[in-house]
C-alpha positions as CSV (number, residue, x, y, z in Angstrom):
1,X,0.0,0.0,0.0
2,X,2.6,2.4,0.8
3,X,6.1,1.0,-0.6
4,X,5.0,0.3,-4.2
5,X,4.3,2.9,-6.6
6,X,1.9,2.0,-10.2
7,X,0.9,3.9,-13.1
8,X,-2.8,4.2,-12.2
9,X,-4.4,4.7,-15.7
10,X,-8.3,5.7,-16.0
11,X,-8.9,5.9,-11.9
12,X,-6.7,9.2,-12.3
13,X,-10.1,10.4,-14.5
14,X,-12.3,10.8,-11.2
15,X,-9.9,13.3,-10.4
16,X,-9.3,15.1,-13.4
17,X,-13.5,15.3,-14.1
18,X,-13.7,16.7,-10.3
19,X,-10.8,19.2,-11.1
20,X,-12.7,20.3,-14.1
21,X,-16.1,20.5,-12.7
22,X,-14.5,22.8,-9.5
23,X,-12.9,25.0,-12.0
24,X,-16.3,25.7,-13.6
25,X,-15.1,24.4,-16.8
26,X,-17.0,21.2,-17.1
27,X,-20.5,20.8,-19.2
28,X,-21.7,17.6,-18.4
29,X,-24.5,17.7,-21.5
30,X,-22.1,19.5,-24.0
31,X,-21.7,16.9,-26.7
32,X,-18.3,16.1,-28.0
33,X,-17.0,13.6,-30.7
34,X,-15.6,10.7,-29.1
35,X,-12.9,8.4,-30.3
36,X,-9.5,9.9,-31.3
37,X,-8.0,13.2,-30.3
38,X,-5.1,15.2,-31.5
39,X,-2.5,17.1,-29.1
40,X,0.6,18.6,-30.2
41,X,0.6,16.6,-34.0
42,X,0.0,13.0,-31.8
43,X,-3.7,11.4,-31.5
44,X,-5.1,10.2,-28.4
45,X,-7.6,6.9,-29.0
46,X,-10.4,5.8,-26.4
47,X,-9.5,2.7,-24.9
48,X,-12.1,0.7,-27.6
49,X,-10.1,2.9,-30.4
50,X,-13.4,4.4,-32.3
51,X,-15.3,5.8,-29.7
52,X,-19.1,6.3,-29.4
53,X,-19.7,8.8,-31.4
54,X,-21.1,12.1,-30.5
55,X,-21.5,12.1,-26.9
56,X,-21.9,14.0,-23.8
57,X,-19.3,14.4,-21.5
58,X,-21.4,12.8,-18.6
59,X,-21.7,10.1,-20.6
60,X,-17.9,10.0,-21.9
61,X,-17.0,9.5,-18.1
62,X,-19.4,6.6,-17.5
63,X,-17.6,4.6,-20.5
64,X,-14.3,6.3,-19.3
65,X,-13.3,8.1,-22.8
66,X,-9.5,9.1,-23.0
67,X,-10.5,11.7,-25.4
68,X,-12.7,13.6,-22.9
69,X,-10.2,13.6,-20.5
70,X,-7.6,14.8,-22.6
71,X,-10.4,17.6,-24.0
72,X,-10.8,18.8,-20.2
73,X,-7.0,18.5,-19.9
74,X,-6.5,20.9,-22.2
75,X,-9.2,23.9,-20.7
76,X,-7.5,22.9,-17.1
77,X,-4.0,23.2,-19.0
78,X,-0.9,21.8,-16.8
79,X,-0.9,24.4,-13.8
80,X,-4.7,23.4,-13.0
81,X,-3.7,19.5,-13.2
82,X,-1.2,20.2,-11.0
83,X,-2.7,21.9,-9.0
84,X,-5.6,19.6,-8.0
85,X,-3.4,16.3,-8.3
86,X,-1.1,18.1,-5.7
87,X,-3.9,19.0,-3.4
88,X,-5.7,15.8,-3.5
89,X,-2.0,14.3,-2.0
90,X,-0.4,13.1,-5.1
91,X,3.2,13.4,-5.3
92,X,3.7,13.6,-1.3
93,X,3.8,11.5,1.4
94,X,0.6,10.8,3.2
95,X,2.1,11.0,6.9
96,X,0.7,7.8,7.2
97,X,1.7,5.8,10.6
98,X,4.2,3.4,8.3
99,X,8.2,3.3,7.7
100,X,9.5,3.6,3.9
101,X,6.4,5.8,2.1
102,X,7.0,6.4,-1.3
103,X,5.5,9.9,-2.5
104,X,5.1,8.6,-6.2
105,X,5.7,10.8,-9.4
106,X,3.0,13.5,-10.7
107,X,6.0,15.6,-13.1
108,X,4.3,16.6,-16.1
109,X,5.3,19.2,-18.5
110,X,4.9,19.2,-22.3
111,X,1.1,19.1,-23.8
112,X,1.1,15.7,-24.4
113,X,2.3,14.6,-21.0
114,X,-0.6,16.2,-19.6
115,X,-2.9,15.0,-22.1
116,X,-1.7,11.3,-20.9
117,X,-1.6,12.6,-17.2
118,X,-5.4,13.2,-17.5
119,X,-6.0,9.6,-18.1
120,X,-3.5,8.3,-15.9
121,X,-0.5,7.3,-17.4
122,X,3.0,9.1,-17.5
123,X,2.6,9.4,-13.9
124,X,2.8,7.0,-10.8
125,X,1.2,7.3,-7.4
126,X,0.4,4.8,-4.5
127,X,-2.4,2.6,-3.5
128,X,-2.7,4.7,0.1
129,X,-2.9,7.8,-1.8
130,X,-5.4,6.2,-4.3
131,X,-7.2,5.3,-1.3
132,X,-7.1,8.4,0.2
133,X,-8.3,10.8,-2.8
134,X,-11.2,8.7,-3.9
135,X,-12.3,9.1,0.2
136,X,-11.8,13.1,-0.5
137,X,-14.3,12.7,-3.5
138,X,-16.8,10.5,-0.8
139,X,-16.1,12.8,2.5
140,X,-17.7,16.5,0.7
141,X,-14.1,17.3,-0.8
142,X,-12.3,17.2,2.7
143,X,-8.6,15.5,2.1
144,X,-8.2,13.2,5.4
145,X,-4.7,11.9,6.5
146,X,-5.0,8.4,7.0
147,X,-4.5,6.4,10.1
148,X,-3.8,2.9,11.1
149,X,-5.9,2.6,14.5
150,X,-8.7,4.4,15.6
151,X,-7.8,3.6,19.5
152,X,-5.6,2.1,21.6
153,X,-6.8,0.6,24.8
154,X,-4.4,-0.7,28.0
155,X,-5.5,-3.8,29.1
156,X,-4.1,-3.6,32.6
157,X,-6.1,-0.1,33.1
158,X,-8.9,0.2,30.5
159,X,-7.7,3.5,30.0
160,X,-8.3,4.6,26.2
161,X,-6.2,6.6,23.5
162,X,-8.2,8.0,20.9
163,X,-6.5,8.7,17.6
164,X,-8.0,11.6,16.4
165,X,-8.9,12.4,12.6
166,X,-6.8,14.8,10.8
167,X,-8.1,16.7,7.7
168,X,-5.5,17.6,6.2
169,X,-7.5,20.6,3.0
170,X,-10.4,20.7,1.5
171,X,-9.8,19.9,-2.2
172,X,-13.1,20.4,-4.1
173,X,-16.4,21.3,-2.9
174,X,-19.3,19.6,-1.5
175,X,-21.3,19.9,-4.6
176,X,-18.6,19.0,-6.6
177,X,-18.3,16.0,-4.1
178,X,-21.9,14.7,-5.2
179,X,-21.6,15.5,-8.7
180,X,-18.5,13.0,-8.9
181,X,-20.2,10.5,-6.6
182,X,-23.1,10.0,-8.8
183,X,-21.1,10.4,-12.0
184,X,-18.9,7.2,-10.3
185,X,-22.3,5.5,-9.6
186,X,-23.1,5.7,-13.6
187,X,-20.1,3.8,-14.3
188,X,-21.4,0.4,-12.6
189,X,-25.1,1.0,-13.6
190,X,-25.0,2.5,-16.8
191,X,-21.2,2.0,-18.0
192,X,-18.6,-0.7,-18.1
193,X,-18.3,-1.6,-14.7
194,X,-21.9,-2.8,-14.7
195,X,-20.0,-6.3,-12.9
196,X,-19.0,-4.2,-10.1
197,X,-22.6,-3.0,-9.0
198,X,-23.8,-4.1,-5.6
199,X,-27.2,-5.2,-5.8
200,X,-29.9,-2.7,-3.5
201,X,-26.7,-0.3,-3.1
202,X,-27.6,3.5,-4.2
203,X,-25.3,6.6,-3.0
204,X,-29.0,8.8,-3.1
């Protein structure tokens, strides 16, 4: 969780989606023409290579387009990719209670790299700090340091330690927050992750 860092891929689209929508540049019905891309002479394919078509952006994140990641890439531009990649703890240590944290790599620079960096790859983070941004996007936006107990009780006494929570920065907003959360819930109802749907479960 904490020692090995992985090139994430499409996860890292929750948070480039939440960035956008907290900037105020996201139009979840604006229709956009899915399948292939071009940034800086090189094109960008969706994962299934020819798209769907004319779509809407809510819609490109429940079948997890490249290209509308890489289109939102390019309004939030690198210093607003950063920016939100940096707050939501990518990049840094977590402070987590554990010896030998890696802090991961979120260095982008050229137009491409942050084309790519919208969709997760050309960058590598850890499963603890995976962990701990998607539970930003599911706690209103608030960015919690994560902790290994919750208490710690002597046995001889029965006296107990509570560990308190930390919030370390709000990252996006509350209604940003709910926006994501049911934008995530499309993907297993509506999207490909249909597999992954717990039956009776709803975040309403």
């Amino acid at each position: 969780l904490i020692s090995y860092t992985y090139e994430p891929g499409s996860t890292m689209k929750i948070f480039s989606f939440a960035s956008a929508i907290e900037e105020g540049l996201y139009k979840g019905d604006e229709l956009y023409k899915s399948g292939t891309v071009e940034v800086a002479d090189y094109k960008i394919k969706d994962w299934n290579k020819v798209g769907w078509g004319n779509i809407t952006y809510d819609v490109g994140f429940t079948y997890s387009s490249n290209v509308a990641a890489v289109n939102l890439s390019k309004l939030l531009k690198k210093q607003g990719l950063t920016k939100y990649y940096s707050n939501l703890g990518f990049g840094e240590k977590t402070g987590i209670e554990l010896a030998n944290e890696y802090k991961g790599d979120i260095n982008f620079e050229y137009e491409t790299e942050v084309a790519s960096a919208s969709y997760g790859q050309g960058i590598t983070i850890t499963p603890i700090q995976m962990i701990t941004a998607v539970s930003a996007i599911a706690n209103d936006g608030k960015l919690m340091q994560p902790r290994i107990v919750k208490s710690i009780t002597n046995t001889d006494t029965g006296a107990v330690t509570n560990i308190d929570t930390k919030e370390v920065r709000q990252v996006i907003s509350a209604e940003t927050s709910k926006k994501m959360l049911s934008m995530m819930e499309s993907v297993v109802t509506d999207g490909g992750g249909k597999y992954g749907q717990v039956t009776g479960y709803s975040i309403a």
